[in-house]
C-alpha positions as CSV (number, residue, x, y, z in Angstrom):
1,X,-38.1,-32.9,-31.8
2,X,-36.6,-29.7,-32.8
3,X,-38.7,-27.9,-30.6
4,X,-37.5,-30.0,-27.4
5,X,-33.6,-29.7,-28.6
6,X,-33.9,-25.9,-28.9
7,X,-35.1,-25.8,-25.8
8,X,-32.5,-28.0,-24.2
9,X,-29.6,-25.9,-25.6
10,X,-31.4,-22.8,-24.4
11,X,-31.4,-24.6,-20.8
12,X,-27.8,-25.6,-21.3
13,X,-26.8,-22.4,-22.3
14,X,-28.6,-20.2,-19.6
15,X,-26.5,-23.4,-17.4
16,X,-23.2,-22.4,-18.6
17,X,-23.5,-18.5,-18.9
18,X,-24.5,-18.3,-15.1
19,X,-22.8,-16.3,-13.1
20,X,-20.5,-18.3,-10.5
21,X,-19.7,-17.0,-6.8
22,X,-16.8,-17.9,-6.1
23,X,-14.5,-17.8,-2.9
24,X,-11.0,-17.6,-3.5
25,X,-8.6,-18.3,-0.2
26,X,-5.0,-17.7,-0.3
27,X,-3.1,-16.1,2.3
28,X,-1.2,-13.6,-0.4
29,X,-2.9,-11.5,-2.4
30,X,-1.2,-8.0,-3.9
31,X,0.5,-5.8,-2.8
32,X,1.8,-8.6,-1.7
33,X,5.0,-9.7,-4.3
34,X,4.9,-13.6,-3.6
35,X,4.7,-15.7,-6.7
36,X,1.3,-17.1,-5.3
37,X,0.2,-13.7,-4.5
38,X,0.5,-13.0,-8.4
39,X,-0.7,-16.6,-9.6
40,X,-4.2,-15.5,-7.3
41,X,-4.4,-12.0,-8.8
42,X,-4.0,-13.9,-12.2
43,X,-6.8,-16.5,-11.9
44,X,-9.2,-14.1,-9.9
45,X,-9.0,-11.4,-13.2
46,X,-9.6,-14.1,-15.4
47,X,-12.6,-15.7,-13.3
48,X,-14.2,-12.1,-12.3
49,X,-14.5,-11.3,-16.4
50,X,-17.3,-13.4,-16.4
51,X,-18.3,-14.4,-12.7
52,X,-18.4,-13.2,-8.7
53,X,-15.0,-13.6,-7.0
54,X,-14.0,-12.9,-3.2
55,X,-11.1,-13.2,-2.3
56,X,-10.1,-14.0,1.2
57,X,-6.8,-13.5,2.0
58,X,-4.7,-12.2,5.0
59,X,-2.6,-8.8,5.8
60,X,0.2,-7.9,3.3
61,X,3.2,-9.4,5.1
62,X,5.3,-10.8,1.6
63,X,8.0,-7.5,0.8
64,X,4.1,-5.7,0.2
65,X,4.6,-2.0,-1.3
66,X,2.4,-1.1,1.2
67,X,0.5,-2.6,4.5
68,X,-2.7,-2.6,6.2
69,X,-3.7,-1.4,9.6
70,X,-5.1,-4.2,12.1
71,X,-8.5,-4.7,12.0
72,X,-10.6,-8.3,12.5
73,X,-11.9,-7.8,8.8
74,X,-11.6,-5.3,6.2
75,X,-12.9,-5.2,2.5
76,X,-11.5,-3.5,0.1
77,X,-11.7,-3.6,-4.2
78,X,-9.7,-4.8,-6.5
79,X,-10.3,-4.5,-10.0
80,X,-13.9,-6.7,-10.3
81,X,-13.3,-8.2,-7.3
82,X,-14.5,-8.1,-3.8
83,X,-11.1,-8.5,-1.4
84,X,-11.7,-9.9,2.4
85,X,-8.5,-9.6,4.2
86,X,-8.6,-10.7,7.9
87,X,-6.7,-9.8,10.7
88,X,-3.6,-12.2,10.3
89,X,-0.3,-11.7,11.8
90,X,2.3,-9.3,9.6
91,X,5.5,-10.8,10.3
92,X,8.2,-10.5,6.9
93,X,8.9,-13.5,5.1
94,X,12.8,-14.0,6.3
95,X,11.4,-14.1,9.7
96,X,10.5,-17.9,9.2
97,X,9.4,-18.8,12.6
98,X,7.0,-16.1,13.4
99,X,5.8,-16.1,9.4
100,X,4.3,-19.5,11.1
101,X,2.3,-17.2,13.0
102,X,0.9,-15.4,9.6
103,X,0.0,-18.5,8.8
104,X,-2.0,-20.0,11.7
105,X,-3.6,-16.7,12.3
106,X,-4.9,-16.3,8.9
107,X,-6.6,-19.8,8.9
108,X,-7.8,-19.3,12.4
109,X,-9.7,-16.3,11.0
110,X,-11.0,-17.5,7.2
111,X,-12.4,-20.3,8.2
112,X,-15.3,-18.6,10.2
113,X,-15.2,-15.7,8.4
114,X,-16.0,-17.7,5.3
115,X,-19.2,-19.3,6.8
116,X,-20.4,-15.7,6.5
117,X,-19.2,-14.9,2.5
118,X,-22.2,-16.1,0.2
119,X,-20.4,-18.7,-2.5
120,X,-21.2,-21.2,-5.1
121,X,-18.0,-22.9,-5.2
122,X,-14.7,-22.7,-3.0
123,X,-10.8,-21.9,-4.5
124,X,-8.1,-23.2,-2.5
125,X,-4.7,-22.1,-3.5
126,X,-1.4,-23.2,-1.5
127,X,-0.4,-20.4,0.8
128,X,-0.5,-21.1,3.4
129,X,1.3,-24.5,3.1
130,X,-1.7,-26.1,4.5
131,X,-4.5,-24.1,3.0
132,X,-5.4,-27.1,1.0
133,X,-6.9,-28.5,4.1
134,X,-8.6,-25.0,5.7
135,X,-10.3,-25.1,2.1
136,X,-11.7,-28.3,2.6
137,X,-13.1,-27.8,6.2
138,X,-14.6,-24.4,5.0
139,X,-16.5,-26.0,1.6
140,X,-17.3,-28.9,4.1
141,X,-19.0,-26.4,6.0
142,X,-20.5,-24.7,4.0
143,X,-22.1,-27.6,2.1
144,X,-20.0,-26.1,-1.4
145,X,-18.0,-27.7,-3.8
146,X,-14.3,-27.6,-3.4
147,X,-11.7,-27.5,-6.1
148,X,-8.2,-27.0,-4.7
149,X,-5.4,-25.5,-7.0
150,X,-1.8,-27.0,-6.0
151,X,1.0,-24.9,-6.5
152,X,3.4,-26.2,-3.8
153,X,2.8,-30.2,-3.1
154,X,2.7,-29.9,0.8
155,X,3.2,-32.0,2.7
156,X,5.9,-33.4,0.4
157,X,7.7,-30.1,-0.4
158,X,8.0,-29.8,3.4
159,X,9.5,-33.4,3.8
160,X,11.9,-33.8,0.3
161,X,13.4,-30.0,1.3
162,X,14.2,-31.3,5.0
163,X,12.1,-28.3,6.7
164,X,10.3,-31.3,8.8
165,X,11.9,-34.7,10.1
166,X,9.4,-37.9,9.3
167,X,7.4,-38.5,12.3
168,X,3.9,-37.5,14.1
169,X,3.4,-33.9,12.5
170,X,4.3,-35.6,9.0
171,X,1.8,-38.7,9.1
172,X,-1.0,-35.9,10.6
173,X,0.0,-33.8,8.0
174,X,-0.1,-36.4,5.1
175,X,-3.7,-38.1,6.7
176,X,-5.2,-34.5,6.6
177,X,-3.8,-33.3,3.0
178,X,-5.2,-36.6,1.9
179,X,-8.4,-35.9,3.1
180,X,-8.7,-32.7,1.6
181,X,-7.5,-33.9,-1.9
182,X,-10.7,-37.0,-1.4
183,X,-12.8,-33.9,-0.5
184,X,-12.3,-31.9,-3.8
185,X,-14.4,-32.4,-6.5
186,X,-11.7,-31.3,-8.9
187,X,-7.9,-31.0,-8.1
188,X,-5.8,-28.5,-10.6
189,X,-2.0,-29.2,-10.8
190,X,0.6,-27.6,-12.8
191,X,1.9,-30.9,-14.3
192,X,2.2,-34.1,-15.8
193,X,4.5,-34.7,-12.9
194,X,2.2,-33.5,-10.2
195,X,-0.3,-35.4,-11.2
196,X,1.0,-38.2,-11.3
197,X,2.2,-37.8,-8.1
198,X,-1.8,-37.2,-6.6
199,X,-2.8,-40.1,-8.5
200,X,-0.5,-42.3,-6.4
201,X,-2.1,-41.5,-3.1
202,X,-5.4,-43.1,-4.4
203,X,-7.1,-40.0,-5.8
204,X,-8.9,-41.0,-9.0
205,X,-7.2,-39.7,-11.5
206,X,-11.1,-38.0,-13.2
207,X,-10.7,-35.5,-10.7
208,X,-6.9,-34.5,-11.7
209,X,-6.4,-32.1,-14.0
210,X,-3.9,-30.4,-15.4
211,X,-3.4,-26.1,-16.1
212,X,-0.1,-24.8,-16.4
213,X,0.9,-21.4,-15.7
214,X,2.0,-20.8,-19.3
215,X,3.5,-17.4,-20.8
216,X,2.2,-14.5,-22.2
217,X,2.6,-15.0,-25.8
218,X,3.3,-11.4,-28.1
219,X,1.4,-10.9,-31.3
220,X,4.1,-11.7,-33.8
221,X,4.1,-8.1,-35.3
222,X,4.5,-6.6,-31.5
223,X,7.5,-4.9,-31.3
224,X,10.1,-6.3,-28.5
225,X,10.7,-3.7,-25.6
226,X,14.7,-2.4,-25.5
227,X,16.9,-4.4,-23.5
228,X,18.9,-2.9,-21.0
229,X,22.5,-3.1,-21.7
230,X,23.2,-2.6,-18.0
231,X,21.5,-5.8,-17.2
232,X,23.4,-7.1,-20.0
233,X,26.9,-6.0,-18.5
234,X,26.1,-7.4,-15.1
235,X,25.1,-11.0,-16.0
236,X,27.8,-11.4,-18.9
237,X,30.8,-9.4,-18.3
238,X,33.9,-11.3,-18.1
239,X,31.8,-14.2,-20.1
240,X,31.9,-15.2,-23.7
241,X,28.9,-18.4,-22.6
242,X,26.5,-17.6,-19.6
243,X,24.3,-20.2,-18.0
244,X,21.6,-18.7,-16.3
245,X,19.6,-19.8,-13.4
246,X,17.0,-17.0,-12.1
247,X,14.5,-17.3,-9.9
248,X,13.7,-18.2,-6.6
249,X,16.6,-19.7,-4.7
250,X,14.6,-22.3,-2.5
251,X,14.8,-26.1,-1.0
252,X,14.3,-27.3,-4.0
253,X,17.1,-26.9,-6.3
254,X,20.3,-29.3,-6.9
255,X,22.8,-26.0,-5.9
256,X,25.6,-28.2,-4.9
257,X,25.5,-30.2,-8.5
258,X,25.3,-26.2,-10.1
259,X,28.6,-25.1,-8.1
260,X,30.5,-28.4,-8.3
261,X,29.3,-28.7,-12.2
262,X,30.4,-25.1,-13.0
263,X,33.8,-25.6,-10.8
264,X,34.8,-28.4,-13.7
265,X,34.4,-26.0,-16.4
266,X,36.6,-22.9,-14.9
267,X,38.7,-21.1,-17.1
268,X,36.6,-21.7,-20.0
269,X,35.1,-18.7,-20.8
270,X,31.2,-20.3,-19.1
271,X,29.7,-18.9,-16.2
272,X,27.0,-19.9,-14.5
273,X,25.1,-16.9,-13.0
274,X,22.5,-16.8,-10.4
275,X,20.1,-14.1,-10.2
276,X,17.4,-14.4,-7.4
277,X,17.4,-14.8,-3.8
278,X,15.5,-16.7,-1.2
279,X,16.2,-19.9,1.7
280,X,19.0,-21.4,0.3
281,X,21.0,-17.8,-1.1
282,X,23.4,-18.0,1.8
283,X,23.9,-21.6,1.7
284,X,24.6,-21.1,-2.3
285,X,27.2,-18.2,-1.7
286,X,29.1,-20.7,1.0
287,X,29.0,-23.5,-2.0
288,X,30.2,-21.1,-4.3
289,X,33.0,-19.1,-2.8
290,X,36.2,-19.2,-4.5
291,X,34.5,-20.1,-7.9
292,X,35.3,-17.6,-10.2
293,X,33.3,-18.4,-12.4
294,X,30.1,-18.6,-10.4
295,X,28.2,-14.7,-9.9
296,X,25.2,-14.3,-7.6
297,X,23.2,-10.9,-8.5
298,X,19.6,-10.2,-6.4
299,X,16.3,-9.7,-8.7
300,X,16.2,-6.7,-11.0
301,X,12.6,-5.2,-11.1
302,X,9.6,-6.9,-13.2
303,X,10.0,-4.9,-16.2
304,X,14.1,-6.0,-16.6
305,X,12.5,-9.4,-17.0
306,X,12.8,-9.3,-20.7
307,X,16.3,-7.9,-20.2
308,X,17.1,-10.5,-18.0
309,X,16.0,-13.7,-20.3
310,X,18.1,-12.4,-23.3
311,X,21.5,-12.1,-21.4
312,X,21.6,-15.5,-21.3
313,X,22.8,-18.0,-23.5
314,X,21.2,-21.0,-21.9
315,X,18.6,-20.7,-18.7
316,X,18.9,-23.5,-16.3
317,X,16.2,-25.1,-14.5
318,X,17.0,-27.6,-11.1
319,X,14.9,-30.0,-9.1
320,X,16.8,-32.3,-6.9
321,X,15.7,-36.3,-7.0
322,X,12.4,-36.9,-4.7
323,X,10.9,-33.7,-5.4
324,X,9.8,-34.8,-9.0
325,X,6.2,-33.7,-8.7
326,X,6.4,-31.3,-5.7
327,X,7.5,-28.8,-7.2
328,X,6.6,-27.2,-10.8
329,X,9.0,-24.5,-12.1
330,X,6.8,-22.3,-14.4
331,X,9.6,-20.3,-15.1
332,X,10.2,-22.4,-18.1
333,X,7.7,-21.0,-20.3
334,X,9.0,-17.2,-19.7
335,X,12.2,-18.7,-21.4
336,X,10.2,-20.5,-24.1
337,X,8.8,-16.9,-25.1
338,X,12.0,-15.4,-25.1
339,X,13.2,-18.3,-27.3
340,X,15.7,-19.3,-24.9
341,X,17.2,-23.2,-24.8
342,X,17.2,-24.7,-21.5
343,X,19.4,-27.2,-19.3
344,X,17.0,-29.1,-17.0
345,X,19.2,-30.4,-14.0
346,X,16.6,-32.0,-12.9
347,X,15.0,-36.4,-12.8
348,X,14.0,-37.8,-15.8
349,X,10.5,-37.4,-15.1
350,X,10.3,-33.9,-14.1
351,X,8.0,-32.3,-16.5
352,X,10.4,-29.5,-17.3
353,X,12.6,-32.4,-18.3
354,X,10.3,-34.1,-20.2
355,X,9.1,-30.7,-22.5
356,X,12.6,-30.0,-23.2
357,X,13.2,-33.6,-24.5
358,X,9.9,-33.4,-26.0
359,X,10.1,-30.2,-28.0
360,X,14.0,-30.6,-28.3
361,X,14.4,-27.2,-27.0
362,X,17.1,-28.0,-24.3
363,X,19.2,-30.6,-22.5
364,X,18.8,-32.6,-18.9
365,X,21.2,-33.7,-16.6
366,X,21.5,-35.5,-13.7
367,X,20.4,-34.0,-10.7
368,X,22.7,-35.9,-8.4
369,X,25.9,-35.7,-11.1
370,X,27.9,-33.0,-11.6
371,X,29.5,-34.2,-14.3
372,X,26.8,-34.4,-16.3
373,X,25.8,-31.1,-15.7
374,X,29.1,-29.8,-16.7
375,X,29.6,-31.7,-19.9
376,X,25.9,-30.7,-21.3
377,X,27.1,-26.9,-20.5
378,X,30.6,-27.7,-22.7
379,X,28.7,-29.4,-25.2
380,X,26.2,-26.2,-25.8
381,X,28.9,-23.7,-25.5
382,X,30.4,-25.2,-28.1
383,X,27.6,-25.6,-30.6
384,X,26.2,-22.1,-32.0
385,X,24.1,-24.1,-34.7
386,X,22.3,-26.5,-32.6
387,X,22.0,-23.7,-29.5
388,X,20.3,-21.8,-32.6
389,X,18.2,-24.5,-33.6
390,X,16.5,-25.5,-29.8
391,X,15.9,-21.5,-29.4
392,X,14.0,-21.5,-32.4
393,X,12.4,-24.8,-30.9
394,X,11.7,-23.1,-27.6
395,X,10.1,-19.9,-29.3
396,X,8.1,-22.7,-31.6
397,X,7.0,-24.8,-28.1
398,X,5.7,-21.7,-26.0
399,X,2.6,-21.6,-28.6
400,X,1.3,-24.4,-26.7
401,X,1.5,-22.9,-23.6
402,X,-0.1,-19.6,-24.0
403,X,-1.1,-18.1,-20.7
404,X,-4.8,-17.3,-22.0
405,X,-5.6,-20.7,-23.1
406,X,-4.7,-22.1,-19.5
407,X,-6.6,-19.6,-18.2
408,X,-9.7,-20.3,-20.0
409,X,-9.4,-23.8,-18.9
410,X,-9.1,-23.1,-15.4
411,X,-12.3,-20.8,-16.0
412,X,-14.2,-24.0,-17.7
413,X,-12.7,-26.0,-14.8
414,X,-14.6,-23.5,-12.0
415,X,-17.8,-23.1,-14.1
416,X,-18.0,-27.3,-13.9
417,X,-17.1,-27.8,-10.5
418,X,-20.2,-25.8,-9.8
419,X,-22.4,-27.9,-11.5
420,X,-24.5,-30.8,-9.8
């Protein structure tokens, strides 16, 4: 007897430590700057430590520090990974209509080329919108498993942020993306929220699972970097309270609540400051002229970050009603880190909303009432002690969303979804 289980966890261990190929596909991949292009760079380190990644992935075309010449295919390395990067258009990012082209091109291209890469298991990621679906067809293909990673809900996103009326390309849209998430043996989403959301188009909920982004958690004896009191000066000056939204400035986001919210608290020493840019910046600087009280600054760079999440005195996070789900703001655990308390403008069931409430580490509002937004931002301007008490809460709440630990998970996840 002993004999036979020694032998079976010999077999079950040779199982597990086997070294998974593994095809990653996602249109950005660094140098490009996109937050998918870092989320890809993220999970392909933490696979490759103990597996075979490839990464297939178009030109750098997202405000890349540098670019690649045209050719069909080229390889390159990338730390212990194999990169594929095929011939895809180049157009920038604010050049929406012809970024289309980026897109098409690139899955015109992976999907053959990938009949050719040697894989155990297929990695879909969400860039482009509808790579979900080019995954699919290529593990389909290839006769691999598929696991898809949703980072963006399309063809929702597309649909709750207006960028496509309902109609024919919507229902094709929705019929394919449905396909592909019936087609994936496991499906990883950023949220409660999110999954919830999957779950209600019929997928069984055994295949949903669940791996946040998370934070990157100091050793409690690390000492904290300087802040820079330049960053300080240009998100507080002229502020005794700042509420601080920063990040990307997309469809998203309830921007008209913000403005109207912080217009009823002018003159009273709060501003609400914006630091980030993207689709909706101009429409946000039309909404917010003649507000005193309302300052829009672009990005700093990556390593003012820390700098950034101290000057403010609250962070707020926004999701406007019907996109509950679609979208996952993974910002939030940056600001648990920094020990930060948080106003989620933002449904109810939103699962930055619900972690606030849960760890009583911020406040939600309304997304579709400015009022409410502007009396939570009076109320915590107005109370030091209990602003005190939900940082300490935040700082406390970010241990359970340590960076590592999700990351391990997603590595368990990819080492399954191999198996028979």
């Amino acid at each position: 007897m002993n004999g036979r289980r020694g032998t079976a966890l010999h077999r079950n261990r040779v199982l597990y430590n086997h070294r998974v190929r593994i095809l990653l596909l996602n249109l950005y991949f660094p140098p490009d700057t996109s937050a998918t292009a870092k989320m890809a760079a993220t999970v392909a380190e933490a696979l490759s430590k103990e597996h075979r990644v490839t990464i297939l992935c178009g030109r750098p075309s997202y405000d890349p520090g540098e670019r690649r010449p045209w050719r069909l295919w080229q390889t390159e390395q990338w730390n212990n990974c194999r990169v594929i990067r095929v011939g895809s258009t180049d157009y920038p990012r604010f050049v929406m209509k012809r970024r289309i082209l980026n897109y098409l091109s690139y899955v015109a291209l992976a999907i053959p080329l990938s009949l050719f890469i040697s894989c155990d298991v297929v990695l879909a990621m969400t860039d482009p919108p509808f790579a979900g679906i080019a995954g699919a067809i290529a593990a389909l293909l290839k006769r691999r498993p598929y696991v898809y990673n949703i980072r963006d809900f399309y063809p929702d996103m597309a649909l709750g942020g207006s960028l496509i009326p309902p109609g024919r390309l919507h229902r094709i849209w929705e019929w394919l993306h449905r396909r592909a998430l019936g087609r994936a043996r496991r499906v990883i989403v950023l949220g409660d929220d999110m999954r919830e959301r999957i779950i209600s188009k019929g997928i069984d909920p055994a295949r949903v699972v669940i791996v946040r982004d998370g934070a990157e958690i100091s050793p409690q004896k690390e000492v904290p970097s300087a802040l820079d009191p330049e960053v300080t000066r240009a998100i507080r000056e002229g502020f005794r309270f700042v509420l601080l939204h920063a990040g990307n400035l997309g469809f998203y986001g309830a921007w008209k609540t913000l403005i109207e919210g912080a217009r009823k608290f002018a003159g009273k020493g709060i501003g609400l400051v914006f630091v980030g840019e993207g689709a909706q910046l101009q429409e946000l600087q039309l909404l917010a002229n003649g507000a005193a009280n309302v300052r829009l600054l672009p990005f700093f760079p990556g390593n003012k970050i820390p700098s950034v999440l101290a000057a403010a005195d609250v962070h707020v996070i926004t999701v406007k009603r019907g996109l509950e789900g679609v979208v996952v703001p993974s910002k939030l655990y940056g600001i648990l880190a920094a020990g930060k308390p948080v106003l989620v403008v933002a449904p109810g069931e939103c699962d930055a909303a619900r972690i606030a409430v849960k760890h009583n580490c911020g406040l939600v509002a309304d997304p579709g009432r400015p009022e409410e937004f502007a009396d939570a931002a009076f109320t915590l301007s107005r109370q030091p002690e209990k602003l005190q008490q939900m940082g300490a809460a935040a700082r406390a709440a970010a241990a359970d969303y340590d960076r590592r630990k999700e990351l391990n998970r997603f590595v368990e996840i990819m080492e399954q979804a191999q198996r028979p």
